[in-house]
N, C-alpha and C positions, 0 to 999 in steps of 0.2 A: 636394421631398424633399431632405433635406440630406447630406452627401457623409459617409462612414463614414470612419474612421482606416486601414483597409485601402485603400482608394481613394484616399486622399491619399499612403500609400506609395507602390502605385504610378507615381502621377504625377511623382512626385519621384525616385524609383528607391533608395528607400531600407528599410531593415525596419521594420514598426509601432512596433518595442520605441524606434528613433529619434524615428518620429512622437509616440510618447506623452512620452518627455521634450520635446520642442521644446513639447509644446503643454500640457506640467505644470510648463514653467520647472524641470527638474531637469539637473544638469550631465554630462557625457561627451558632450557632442555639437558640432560645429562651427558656431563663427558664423552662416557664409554658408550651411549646409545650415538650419540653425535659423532662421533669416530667409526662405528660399524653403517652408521648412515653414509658417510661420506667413503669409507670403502667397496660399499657395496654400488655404490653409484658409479665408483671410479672401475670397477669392475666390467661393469653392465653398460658401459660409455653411455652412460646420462648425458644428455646437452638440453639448456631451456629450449621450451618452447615461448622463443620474444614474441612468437606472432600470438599467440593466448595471452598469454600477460599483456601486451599492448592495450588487447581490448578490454580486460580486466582493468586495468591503472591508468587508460586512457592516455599512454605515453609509448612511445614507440622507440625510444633512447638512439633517434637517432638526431643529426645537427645540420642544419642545411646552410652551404659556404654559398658564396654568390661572388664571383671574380673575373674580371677582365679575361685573362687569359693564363695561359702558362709560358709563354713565350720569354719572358722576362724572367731571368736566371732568379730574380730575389720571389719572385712569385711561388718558385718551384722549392726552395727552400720555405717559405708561408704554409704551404701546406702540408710540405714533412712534418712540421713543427704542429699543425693543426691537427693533424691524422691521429699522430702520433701521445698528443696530451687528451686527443679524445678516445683513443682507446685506451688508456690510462683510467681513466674516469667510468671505462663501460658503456661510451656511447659511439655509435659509430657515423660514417660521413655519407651524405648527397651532395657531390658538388654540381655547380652550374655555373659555366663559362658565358659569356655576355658579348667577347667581342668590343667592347669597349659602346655597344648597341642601349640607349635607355629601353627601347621597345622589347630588347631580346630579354632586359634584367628584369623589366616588369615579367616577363613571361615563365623568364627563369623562378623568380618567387613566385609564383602561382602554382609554379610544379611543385615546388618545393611544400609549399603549404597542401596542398590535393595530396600529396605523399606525406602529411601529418608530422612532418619533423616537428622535435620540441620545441625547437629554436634554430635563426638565422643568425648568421657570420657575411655580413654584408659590404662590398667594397665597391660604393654606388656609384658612378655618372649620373643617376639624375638627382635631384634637389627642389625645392620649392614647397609651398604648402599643398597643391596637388597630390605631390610624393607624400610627401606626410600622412597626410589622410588617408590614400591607399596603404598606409604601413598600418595606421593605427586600425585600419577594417579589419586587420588578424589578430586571433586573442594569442599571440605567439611572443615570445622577447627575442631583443633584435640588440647585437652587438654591430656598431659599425667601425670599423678601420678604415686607417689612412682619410679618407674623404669624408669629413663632418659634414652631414645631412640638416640635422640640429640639436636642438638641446635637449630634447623630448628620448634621443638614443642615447643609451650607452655609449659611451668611444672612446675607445686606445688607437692611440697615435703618438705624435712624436711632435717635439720641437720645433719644426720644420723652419719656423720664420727667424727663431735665433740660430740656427746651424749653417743656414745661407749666409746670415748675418757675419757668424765667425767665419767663415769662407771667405770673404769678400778682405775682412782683418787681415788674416792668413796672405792672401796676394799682395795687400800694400805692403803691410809690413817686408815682403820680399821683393819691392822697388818697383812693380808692376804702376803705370799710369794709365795706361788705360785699360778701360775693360768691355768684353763682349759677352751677353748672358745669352744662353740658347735652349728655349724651351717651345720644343714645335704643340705643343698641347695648350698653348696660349692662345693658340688659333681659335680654339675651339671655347673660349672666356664665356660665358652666359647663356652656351647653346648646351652643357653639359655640366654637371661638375668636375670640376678641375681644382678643387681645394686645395692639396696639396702644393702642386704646383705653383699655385695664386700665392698662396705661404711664403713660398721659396721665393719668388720674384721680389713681395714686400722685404725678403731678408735681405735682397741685391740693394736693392733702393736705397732703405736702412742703412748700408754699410757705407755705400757712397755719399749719401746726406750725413754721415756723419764724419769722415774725411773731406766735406766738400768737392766731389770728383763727381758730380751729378753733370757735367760740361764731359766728360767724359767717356758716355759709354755709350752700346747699342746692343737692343735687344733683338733678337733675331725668335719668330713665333712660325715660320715659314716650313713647310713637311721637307723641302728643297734646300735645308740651312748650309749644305756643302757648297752651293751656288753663292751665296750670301758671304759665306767665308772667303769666297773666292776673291769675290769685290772690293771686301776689306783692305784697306790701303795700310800695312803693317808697315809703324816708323821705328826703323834700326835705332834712333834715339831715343823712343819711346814705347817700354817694351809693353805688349800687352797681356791681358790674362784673358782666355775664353774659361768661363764656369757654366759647367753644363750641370741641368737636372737630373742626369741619368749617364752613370759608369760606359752605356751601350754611345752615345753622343757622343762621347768624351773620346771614346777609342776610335770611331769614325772621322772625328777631327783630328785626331794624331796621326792617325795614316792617310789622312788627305792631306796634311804639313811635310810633313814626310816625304810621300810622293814630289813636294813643290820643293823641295831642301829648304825647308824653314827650319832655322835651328830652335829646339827645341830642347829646355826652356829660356834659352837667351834670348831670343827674341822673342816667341811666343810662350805664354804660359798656359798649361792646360787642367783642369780641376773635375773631377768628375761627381757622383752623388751616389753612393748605394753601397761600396766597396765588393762588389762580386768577386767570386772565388779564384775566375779567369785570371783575374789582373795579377796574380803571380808569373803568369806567361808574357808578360808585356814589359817591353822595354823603351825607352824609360819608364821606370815605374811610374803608376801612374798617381797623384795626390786626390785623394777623396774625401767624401763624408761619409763616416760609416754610423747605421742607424740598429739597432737589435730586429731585425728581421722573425727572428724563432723569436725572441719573447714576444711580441705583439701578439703572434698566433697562440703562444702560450696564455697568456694573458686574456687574449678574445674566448679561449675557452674554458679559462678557471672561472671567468666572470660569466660566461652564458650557465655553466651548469651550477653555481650556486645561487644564482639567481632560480633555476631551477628545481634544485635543492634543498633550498634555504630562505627562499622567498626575496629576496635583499641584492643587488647589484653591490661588489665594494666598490668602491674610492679608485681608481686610477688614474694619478695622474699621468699627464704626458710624458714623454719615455727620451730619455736623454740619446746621445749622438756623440762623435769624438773624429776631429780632424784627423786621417790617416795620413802624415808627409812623405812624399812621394818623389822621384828625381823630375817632375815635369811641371814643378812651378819652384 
């Protein structure tokens, strides 16, 4: 059993109200009495009791994440990155996976708030004023990533719409005429939020309205896009570029090319989106977008706890991106 702040008073012969500065680093207290505080504590393995301070400061220091899943390598790297700048800070994690489910994330935030977190790290599918309303019934602050909800949240994100944009540059410039965009989450346009994605498509559009190559392309939104690839009539004179939303697409179509001897990239061009860590293993390399993954997370949590802090959300703006060149465009 570990030794209480009343018992370390005593031993020390000093009042709690002493022991609780020496041992919260706050000032009015002396040196050499703050030194035999903190040794005797370290002695006696002192450790807070969070659960009496919670109720005392009505904070619980801890941070509730709300996420799709982990399945997605750059997800899993979001929440090292989140874990890890929130214990940095002294707060620690509830997460809750969704499934990519609105019903499940609504459900998820409700644990999340019944379990008193200070604040939410939110990575939504739903949207609309509905949602809204059910956020603002919490007197909680709410950081969202990647998927803008609305104006009313905090949100760190990324470029998304010009990074597609330069993508699309990226393959003309390397003699590609035609192009195939493959984003199976477009299926799903008005029934969820799909922000990001929706971003990335305007960036597709963007890039060919502004080469005039709009006569040109095909969008594939279908969960079956290997099927869709299949049909595609690839002209040896006209080579094509496939840019996918997501690194995972990207390699699934290279090894379905592959398997058919499509040369690759002379004939076909392949672009992916996220630069995961894998793609060292893959040959031809593969050409991406790569986005700062950790700092978003980092960022989602300097911003939730000075707001907590400090009363004040900073300024962030959207979070830059950088074409990785790769041997498969």
């Amino acid at each position: 059993m570990t030794v209480s702040i009343k018992e370390i008073a005593r031993i020390c012969g000093v009042s709690i109200g002493t022991v609780d500065r020496a041992l919260n680093n706050r000032p009015g207290i002396n040196p050499k009495t703050k030194e035999k505080i903190l040794q005797v504590a370290k002695e006696k393995n002192y450790r807070p009791d969070y659960r009496a301070q919670s109720l005392v400061k009505g904070k619980t220091k801890t941070i509730g994440v709300v996420l799709f899943d982990l399945q997605n390598r750059s997800f899993a790297l979001l929440m090292n990155a989140i874990e890890s700048e929130l214990r940095k800070s002294g707060y620690s994690l509830h997460l809750a996976l969704t499934d990519k489910d609105k019903e499940k994330e609504i459900e998820s935030i409700n644990y999340l708030i019944d379990r008193k977190v200070d604040g939410i790290i939110l990575f939504s599918v739903n949207q609309g004023n509905g949602f809204n309303k059910f956020l603002q019934s919490f007197d909680v602050p709410i950081v969202t990533i990647f998927n803008h909800v609305s104006d009313q949240w905090h949100h760190i994100g990324v470029k998304e719409r010009e990074a597609m944009l330069d993508a699309v540059k990226h393959t003309i410039k390397k003699g590609y005429k035609r192009f195939v965009f493959i984003c199976p989450p477009l299926s799903l346009l008005g029934k969820v939020n799909i922000y990001t994605q929706h971003e990335r498509l305007k960036g597709f559009i963007d890039g060919l309205s502004e080469y005039n190559l709009l006569d040109n392309h095909l969008i594939i939104e279908e969960k079956d896009y290997l099927e869709k690839v299949a049909e595609f009539k690839f002209l040896r004179n006209e080579k094509t570029a496939i840019l996918c939303t997501c690194d995972f697409h990207a390699l699934e179509v290279m090894k379905f090319l592959k398997e058919h001897q499509v040369n690759i990239p002379a004939e076909v061009g392949i672009m992916g989106f996220d630069n995961i860590d894998v793609l060292k293993y893959v040959e031809p390399q593969l050409t991406t977008v790569e986005y700062p993954i950790e700092e978003i997370g980092i960022s989602a949590v300097q911003s939730l706890v000075n707001k907590l802090e400090n009363g004040i959300f900073p300024s962030v703006p959207l979070l830059n991106y950088r074409i990785i060149p790769g041997e498969s465009i």
